[in-house]
C-alpha positions, 0 to 999 in steps of 0.5 A: 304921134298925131299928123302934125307930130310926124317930122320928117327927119335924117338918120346918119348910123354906122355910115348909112343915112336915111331920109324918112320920117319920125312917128314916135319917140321914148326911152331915149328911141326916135321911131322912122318910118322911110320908103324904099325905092321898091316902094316897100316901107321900113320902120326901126328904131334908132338911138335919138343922138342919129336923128338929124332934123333936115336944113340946108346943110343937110337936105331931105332927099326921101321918098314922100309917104302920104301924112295920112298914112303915116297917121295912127297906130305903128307895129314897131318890132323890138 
């Protein structure tokens, strides 16, 4: 996904919810990127059906990541 493909998104699963943001998607898998509050960065894949598309409802409550490090290349571990 380019810059402009990054979407900032919700993952609600097994009654945890993330706020971080989607970097690539296939086979069904939306992949997250998300900042901790140590300001380690995780990354995982989750099942498209978890992933929510942040409103009013539902606001993003994340931690900010820079778009330009978000950008290229991401090791997703299987």
């Amino acid at each position: 996904m380019s810059r402009s493909d990054v979407q900032m998104v919700i993952v609600r699963e097994r009654g945890n919810e993330i706020h971080g943001y989607a970097v690539a998607s296939g086979g069904g898998r939306v992949y997250v990127v998300w900042e901790v509050a140590s300001g380690r960065r995780r990354q995982r894949g989750f099942r498209a059906e978890h992933v929510f598309v942040p409103g009013t409802e539902l606001p993003w409550r994340g931690l900010p990541i820079p778009p330009d490090q978000l950008e290229g290349p991401h090791r997703i571990r299987r």
